[in-house]
C-alpha positions in Angstrom: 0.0 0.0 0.0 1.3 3.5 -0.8 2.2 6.1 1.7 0.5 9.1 1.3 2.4 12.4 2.3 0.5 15.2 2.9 2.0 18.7 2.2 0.4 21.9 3.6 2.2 25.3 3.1 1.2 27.0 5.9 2.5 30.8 4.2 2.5 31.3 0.4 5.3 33.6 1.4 7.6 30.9 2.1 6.9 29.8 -1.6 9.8 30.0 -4.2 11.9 31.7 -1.1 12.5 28.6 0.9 15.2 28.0 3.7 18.6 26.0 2.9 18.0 22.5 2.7 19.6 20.3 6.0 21.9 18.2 3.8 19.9 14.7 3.4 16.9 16.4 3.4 13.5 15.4 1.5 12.2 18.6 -0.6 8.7 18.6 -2.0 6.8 19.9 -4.9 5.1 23.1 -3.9 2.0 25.3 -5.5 0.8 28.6 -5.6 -2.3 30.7 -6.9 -1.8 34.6 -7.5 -4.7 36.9 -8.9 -3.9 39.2 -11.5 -4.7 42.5 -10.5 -8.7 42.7 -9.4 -9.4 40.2 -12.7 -11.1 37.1 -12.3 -7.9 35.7 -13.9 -5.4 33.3 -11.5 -2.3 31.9 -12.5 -1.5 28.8 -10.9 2.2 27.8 -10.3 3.6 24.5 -9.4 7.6 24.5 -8.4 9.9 21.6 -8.0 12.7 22.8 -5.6 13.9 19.3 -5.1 16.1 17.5 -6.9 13.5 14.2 -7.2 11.6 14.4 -10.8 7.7 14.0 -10.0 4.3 13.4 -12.4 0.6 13.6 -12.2 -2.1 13.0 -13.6 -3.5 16.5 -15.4 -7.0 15.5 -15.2 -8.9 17.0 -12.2 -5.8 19.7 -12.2 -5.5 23.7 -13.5 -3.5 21.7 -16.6 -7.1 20.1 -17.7 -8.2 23.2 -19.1 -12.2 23.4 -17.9 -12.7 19.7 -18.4 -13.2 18.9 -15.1 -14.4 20.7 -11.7 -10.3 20.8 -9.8 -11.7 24.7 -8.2 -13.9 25.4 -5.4 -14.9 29.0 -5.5 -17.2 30.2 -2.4 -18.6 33.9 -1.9 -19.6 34.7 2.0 -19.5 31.0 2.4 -21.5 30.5 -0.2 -20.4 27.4 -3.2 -20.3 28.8 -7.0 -21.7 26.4 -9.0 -18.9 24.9 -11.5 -20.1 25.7 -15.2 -17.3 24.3 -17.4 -17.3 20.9 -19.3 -17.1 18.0 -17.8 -15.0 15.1 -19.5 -15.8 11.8 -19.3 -13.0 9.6 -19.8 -11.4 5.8 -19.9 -7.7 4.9 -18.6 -5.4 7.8 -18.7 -2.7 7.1 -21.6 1.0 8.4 -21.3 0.4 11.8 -22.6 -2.3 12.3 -19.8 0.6 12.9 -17.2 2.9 15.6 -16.6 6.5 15.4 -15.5 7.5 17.9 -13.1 11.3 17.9 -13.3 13.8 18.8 -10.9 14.0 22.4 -10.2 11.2 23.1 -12.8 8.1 25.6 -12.4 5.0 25.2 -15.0 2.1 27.8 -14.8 -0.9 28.1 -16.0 -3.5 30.7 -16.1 -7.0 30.1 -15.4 -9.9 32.4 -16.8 -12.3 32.3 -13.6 -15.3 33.2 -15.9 -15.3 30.4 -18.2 -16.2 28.3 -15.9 -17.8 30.3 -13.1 -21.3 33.3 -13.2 -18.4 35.6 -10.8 -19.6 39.3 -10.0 -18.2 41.9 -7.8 -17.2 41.0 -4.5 -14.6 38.9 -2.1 -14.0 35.1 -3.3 -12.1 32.6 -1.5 -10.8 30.2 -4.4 -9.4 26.6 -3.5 -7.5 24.0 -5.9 -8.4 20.2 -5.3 -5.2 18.5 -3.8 -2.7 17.3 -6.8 -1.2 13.4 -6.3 1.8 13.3 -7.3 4.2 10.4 -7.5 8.2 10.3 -7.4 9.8 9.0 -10.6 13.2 7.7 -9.4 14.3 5.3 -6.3 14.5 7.2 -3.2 13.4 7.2 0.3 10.1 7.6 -1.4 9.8 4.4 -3.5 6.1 3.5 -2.9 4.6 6.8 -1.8 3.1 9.6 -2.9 2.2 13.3 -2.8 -0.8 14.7 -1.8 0.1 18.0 -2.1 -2.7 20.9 -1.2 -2.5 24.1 -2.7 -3.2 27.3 0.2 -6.7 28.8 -0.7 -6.5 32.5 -1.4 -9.2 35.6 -1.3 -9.4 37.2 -4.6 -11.7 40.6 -4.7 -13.3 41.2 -7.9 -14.2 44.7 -8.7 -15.8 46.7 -11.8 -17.0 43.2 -13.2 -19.8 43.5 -16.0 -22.4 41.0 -16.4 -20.3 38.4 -18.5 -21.5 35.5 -18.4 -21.0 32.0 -20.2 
């Protein structure tokens, strides 16, 4: 049976900026979601400090496109009903994972509104944890990363009625 790690970042100001690594010591993937400006636009960032390669599966991740529901959007505690496309789908082939090299970052940005009825006002947006899985032998042969992304507020302002 795998091992499942899970990974919280506790401050996404810690991201990209981390502390010296103890010699020995086991780095994990880490993710990030940033707002531009007062748009209902996010880009979300995945980083590899480590020197262990990783994959995923993209499906049910911001590198599905709108295929799937990976974003939980609430306003004063309130759900957003999802809107996009949702995929139905077999086995994942080869080309349905990502690898996540050593030392690599891959973004994405995610149009909030092609997938979401957003207007003005304070969101809190959450990703769906990522699995990710180590590609070479190492103290973390047989285990996996469940790695959760830190929900941020986004605040949405002069946003016309733009809907799917």
């Amino acid at each position: 049976m795998k091992k499942v790690i899970i990974l919280m970042l506790a401050a996404s100001s810690l991201y990209l900026s981390p502390l010296p690594a103890k010699a020995g010591a086991i780095m994990f993937p880490q993710c990030k979601l940033s707002q531009h400006g007062n748009e209902a636009k996010l880009l979300f960032t995945l980083h590899n400090p480590s020197e262990q390669p990783w994959k995923f599966l993209q499906w049910k991740t911001p590198f599905d496109a709108w295929f799937s529901e990976f974003i939980h959007i609430t306003h004063k505690g309130v759900q957003i009903p999802y809107e996009g496309a949702l995929m139905k789908r077999g086995e994942p082939n080869k080309e349905d994972y990502l690898i996540l090299k050593a030392g690599e970052n891959v973004q994405v940005e995610l149009e909030l509104a092609q997938a979401f009825r957003l207007n003005n006002g304070e969101y809190t947006v959450e990703i769906s944890p990522i699995l990710l899985t180590p590609l070479t032998k190492s103290q973390l042969e047989n285990s996996s990363l469940e790695l959760t992304c830190p929900k941020i507020r986004i605040n949405l302002i002069n946003r016309h009625e733009k809907h799917l």
